[in-house]
C-alpha positions in Angstrom: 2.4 1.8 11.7 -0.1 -0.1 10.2 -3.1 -1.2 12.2 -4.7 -4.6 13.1 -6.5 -6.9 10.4 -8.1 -10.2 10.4 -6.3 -10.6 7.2 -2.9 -12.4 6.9 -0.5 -9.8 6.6 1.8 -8.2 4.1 5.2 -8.2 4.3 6.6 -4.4 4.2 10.5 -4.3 3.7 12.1 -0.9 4.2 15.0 -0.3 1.6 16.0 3.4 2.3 14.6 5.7 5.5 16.6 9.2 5.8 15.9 12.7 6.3 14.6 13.0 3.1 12.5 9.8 1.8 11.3 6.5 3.4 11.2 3.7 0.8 9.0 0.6 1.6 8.7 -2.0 -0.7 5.1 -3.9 0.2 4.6 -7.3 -1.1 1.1 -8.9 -0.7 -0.2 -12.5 -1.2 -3.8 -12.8 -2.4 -6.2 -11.9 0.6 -3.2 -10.1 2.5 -3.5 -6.7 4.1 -1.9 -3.7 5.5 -3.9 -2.8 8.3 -5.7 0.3 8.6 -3.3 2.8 8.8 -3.2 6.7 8.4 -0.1 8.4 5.9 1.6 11.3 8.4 3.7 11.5 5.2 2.6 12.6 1.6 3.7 9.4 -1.0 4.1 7.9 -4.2 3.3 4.8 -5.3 4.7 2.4 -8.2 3.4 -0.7 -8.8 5.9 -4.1 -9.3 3.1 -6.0 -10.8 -0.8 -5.3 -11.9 -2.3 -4.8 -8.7 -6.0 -5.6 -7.7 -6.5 -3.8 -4.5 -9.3 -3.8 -2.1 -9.2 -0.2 -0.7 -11.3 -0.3 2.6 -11.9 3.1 4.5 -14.4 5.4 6.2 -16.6 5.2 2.6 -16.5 1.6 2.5 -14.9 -0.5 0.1 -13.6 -0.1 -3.3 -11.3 -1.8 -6.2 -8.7 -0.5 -7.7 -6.6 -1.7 -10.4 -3.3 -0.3 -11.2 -1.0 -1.5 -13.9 2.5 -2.5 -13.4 4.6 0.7 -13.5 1.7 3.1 -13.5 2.9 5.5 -10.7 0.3 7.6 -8.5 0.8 10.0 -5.5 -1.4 10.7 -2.8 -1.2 13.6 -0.3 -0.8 12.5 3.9 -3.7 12.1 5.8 -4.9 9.1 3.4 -6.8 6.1 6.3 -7.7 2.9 4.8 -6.8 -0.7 4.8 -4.9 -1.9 1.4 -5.8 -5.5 0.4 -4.4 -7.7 -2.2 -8.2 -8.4 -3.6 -6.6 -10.6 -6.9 -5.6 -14.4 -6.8 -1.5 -13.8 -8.0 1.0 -12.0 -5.3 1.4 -8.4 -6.0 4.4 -5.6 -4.8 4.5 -2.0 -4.9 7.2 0.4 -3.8 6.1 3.1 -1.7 8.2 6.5 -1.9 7.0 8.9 1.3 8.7 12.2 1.1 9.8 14.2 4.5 
């Protein structure tokens, strides 16, 4: 669950959760965050639109840019705080595997 931030939320919709795969779809408005949060689950995710994110975590912060489409996975464990750090709405569809 993800962890408190001054920042206005976003909105996480969950489209499939069963005893294989949780699938959250994560839509952002610009300055919206997650809230720090810690994976239990490896994951993969695929952007909706070009997203600008603001990673922040134990090194600080960072930006990312992914393109729309341009899938990545990431091993559990992952900490940070995911912030829309563009001025347009972004989405992204996170896969975690069981």
């Amino acid at each position: 669950m993800p962890g408190y931030s001054a920042r206005p939320p976003a909105l996480s919709t969950v489209l499939l959760d069963d005893a294989v795969v949780r699938i959250t779809r994560w839509d952002f408005l610009p300055g919206a965050a997650t809230g720090h949060h810690v994976h239990g689950l490896g994951y993969v995710v695929v952007p909706m639109t070009d997203c600008h994110f603001l990673i922040e975590d134990r090194e600080g912060e960072r930006r990312v840019t992914s393109k729309a489409g341009a899938v990545y996975r990431r091993e559990a464990g992952v900490a940070h705080n995911v912030v829309n750090g563009g001025s347009e709405p972004m989405s992204f569809i996170e896969i975690e595997y069981k």
